[in-house]
N, C-alpha and C positions, 0 to 999 in steps of 0.2 A: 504493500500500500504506500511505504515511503516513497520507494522508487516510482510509482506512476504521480502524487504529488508532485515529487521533482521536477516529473518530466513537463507534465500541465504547465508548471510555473515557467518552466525556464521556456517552452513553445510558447505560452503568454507575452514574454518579455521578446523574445526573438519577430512577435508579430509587431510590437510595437519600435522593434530595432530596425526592422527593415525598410519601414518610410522613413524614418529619423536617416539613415544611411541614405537613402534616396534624395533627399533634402539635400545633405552635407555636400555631395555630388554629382548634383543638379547644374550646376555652375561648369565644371569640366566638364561631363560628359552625361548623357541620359541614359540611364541604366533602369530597365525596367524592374518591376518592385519583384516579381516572382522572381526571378534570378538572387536577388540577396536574399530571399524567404529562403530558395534553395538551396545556394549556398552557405547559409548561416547553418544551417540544417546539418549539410557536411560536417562541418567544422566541431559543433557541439555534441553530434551523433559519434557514433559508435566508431566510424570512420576515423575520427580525429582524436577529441578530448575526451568522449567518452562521456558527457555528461549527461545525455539525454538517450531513454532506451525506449525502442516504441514498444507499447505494448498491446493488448487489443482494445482498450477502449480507445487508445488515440488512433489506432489503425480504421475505428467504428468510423469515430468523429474525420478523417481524412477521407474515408469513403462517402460521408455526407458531403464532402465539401466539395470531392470531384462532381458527384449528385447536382449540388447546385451550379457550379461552374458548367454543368452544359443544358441545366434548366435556362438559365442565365442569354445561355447562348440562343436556345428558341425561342427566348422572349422576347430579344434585341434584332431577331431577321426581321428587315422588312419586307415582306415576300410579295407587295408591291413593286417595290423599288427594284426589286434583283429576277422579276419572272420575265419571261421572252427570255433575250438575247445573254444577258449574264447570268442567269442559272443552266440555259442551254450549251452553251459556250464552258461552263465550267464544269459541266458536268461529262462532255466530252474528253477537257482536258484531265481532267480525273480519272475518268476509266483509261486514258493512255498512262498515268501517272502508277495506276493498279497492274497495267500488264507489266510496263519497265522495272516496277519496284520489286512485284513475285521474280521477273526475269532474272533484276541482281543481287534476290536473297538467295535465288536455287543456285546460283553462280559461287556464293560465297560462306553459302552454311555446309556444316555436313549433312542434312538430314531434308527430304523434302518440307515436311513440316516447318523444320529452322526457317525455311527460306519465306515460308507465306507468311510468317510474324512478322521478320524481314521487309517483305513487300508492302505488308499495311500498316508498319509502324511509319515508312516513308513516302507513303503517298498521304498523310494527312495533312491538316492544315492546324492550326490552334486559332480557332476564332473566337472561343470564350478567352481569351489569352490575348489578342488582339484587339479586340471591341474596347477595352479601356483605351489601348494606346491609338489608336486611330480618334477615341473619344476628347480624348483628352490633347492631342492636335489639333484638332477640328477636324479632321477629316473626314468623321462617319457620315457624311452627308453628303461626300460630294463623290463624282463619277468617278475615281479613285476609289473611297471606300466604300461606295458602293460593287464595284468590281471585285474590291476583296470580303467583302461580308457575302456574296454568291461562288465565290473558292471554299470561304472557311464554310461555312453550311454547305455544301456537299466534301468537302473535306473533311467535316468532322462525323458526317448523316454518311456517308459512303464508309467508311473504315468501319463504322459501328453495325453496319450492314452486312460489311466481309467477317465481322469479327463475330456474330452470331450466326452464320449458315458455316464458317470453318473451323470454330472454337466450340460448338455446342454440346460436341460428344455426340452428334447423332448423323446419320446418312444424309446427303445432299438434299435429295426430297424430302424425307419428311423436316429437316430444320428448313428449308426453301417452304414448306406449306405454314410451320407453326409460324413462321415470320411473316409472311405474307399475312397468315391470320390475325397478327399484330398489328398491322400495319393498316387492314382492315377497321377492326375495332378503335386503334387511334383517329383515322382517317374519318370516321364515322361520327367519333363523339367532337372531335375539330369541326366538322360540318354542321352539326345540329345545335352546337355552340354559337357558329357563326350566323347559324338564323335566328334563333330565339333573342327575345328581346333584353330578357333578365334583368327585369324591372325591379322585382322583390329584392334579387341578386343584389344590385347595384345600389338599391337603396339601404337595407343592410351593412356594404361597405363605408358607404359613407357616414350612416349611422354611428359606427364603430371605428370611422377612420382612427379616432384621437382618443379612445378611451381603451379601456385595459379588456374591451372584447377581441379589440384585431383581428374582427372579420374574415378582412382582404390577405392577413399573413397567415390566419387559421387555415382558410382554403388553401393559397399557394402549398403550403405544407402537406394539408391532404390531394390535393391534385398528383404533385408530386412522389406524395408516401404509395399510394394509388398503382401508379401506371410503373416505377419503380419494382414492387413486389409484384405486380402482373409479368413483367419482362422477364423477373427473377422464376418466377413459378414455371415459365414457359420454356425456361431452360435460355433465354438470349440474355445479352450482356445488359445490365442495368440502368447503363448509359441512355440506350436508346429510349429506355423509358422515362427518363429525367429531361430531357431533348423533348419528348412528344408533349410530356406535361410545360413544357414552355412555351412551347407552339400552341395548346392549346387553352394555356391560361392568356395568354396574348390576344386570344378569340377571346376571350369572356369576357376579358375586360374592356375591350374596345369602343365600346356606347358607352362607356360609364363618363363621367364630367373627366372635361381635361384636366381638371383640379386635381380632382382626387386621383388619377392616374400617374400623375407626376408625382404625389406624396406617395404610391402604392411602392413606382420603380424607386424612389429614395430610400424604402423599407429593405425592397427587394437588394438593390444594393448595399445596405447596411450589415443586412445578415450573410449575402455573399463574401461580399468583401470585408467586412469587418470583422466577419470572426469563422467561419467556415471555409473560404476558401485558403487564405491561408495557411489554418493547419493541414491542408493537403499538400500544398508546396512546401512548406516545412518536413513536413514528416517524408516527403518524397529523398527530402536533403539527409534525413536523418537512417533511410533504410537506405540510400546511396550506396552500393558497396565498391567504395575504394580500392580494396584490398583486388578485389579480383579483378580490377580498372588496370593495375599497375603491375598484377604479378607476372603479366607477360611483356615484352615491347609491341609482338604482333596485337594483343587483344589491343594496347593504346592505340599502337597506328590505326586502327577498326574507328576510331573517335571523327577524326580529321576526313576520312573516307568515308564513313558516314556523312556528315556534313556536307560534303561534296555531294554526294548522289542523294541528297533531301535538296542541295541547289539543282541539280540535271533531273532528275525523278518526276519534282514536285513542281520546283519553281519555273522550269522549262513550258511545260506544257498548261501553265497557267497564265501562259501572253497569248491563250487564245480567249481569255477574259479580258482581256486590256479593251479600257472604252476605246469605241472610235476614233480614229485620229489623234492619237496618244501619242505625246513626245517620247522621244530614248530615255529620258528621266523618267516618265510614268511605268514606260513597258519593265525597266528596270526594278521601280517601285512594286510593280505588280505580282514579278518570278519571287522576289525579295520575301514579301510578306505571304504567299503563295507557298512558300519554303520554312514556313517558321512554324513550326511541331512539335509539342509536348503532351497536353494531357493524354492523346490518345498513345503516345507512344510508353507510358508510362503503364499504362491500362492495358494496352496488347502483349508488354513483352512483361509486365508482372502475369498476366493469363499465361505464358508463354513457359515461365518460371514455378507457376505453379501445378502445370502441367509435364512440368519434366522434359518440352519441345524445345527449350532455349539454355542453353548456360548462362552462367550469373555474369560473365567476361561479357559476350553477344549484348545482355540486356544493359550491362553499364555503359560499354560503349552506345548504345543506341539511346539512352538517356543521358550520358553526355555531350553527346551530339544534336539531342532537342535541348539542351538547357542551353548551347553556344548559338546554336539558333534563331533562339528566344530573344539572347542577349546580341547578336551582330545585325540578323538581317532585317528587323524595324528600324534601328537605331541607322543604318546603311542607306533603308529603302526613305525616312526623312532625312536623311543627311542630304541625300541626294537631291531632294526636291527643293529643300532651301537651300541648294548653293546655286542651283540654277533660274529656282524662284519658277519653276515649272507648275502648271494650273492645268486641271482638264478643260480641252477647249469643248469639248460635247460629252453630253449624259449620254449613256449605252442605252441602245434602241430596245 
């Protein structure tokens, strides 16, 4: 009981160390907040100092936080803004990013299995992982991020798709029917959502916006807990049901006053990001295994080469997303952030490792390679755009 205190405290302190760190370093250079979550994690964890040990209740709480990190993400598509031509376009570029990636895991694992972890841990994108840093530039708004918010939802909605018909322990068909049957029943209750008026609903929330019923976060949380334990039961990965449940709390809410929807997503981000999502990137820092990172020089070199083929894989064939008419600054912008992958990569090749398909060497490098990711190619893809001071000259058709 000591030792899980300890660890609570010291992941406490490390969530509030890594904006403070972010602040301090703000000035030289912009370094996104989950990379010091991350890396704090390393250093404090087992890997390093040794002073933080996960145990399952933080492993609970870190699987909540991935939960909401791609609730998060379906809440934030605007599946206005990204259908026609940038959800077709990157959905093409996607499935080229799935045959090249299986292509250079069978190339480079021993094991066919190895190879298809491999393949979908680098054909993703991190859009719950993005959506801040685009937010927080300004850019989620414009034909830029829009081009990347239709990468990362099928970058993150595509891996979660391969990763339940090829991880589920069952035959092609029948996990190809129980997912379909999912997607079905999501598909379904997003539709009947979108028609109904949800008058009672909406007045309830606002009811409760300010008082200690919390309504609007009660629901989120069942919607959520919901489609979650259904994905779970069905035998596919959980993701996908945290993802559905954001898409289709984003239907629900959509009539309700613009008021109260701006105070709902402030909730929603307060629980994300204030206390849930980063103990997920902490504790990612903190089961990080070093040791088998370093005990080889082949598994290191596996780091740098990874990264490289998450730029040719991913980012490559996500300039068939580039708005129209895109300067060499945007199309650059576009492979950049198109390339930059972790939650999922952390999710597949932990499946991978607990399946006995991956070595612990294979998964560090492939999560060190999404952490350098994380931290080069946003940082690359705006460096770029303001030294040239490049603008989208047209919204994607």
């Amino acid at each position: 009981m000591q030792g899980l205190s300890t660890s609570l405290v010291l992941i406490a302190l490390l969530a509030i160390a890594a904006p403070l760190a972010v602040r301090f370093l703000d000035r030289v250079v912009k370094v996104p907040i989950v990379v010091f979550e991350i890396v704090l994690g390393i250093v404090l964890g087992p890997s390093l100092l040794g002073w933080i040990q996960s145990t399952d209740f933080t492993d609970t709480l870190a699987d909540f936080g991935l939960a909401m990190l791609f609730f998060v993400a379906g809440n934030e598509i605007d599946f206005a803004a990204i259908r026609g031509r940038p959800a077709i376009r990157a959905s093409a570029g996607w499935l080229i990013s799935l045959a090249a990636g299986i292509g250079a895991g069978l190339l480079l694992a021993p094991t066919p299995e190895a190879g298809v972890i491999i393949g979908v841990a680098l054909c993703s994108t991190a859009l719950g992982t993005l959506l801040p840093i685009l937010r927080d530039a300004g850019e989620s708004k414009s034909p830029l991020g829009i081009a990347v918010t239709a990468l990362g939802a099928v970058g993150e909605f595509g891996p979660l798709i391969a990763i339940s018909l090829f991880f589920s322990g069952r035959q092609l068909g029948p996990a190809t029917a129980i997912l379909l049957g999912f997607v079905l029943l999501a598909g379904l209750a997003i539709y009947l959502a979108s028609r109904a008026r949800h008058t009672l609903f909406h007045s309830q929330v606002t009811r409760t916006l300010h008082t200690s019923g919390q309504f609007a976060v009660r629901s989120i949380m069942f919607i959520l807990t919901v489609l979650v334990v259904l994905s779970m039961v069905l035998g596919l990965d959980m993701l996908l049901g945290a993802f559905a449940a954001g898409v289709l709390w984003k239907v629900a809410i959509a009539r309700a006053p613009e008021e109260d929807r701006k105070v709902i997503e402030t909730k929603i981000d307060a629980l994300a990001f204030g206390f849930l999502v980063p103990i997920f990137f902490i504790d990612t820092g903190i089961d990080f295994d070093l040791a088998a990172l370093t005990a080889s020089p082949m598994v290191l070199a596996l780091v740098p080469l990874f990264l490289f083929l998450l730029f040719i894989v991913r980012g490559v064939p996500s300039l068939l997303a580039a708005p129209a008419r895109s300067s060499p600054a945007d199309k650059w912008a576009v492979m950049l952030f198109g390339a930059t992958g972790l939650p999922i990569i952390v999710a597949v090749t932990g499946i991978g490792q607990d399946q006995g398909l991956i070595s612990d060497g294979f998964a560090s490098a492939l999560v060190g390679a999404g952490m350098l990711s994380v931290l080069l190619f946003p940082l690359l893809a705006l460096h770029q755009r303001q030294r040239t001071g490049s603008r989208p000259t047209a919204v994607p058709e």
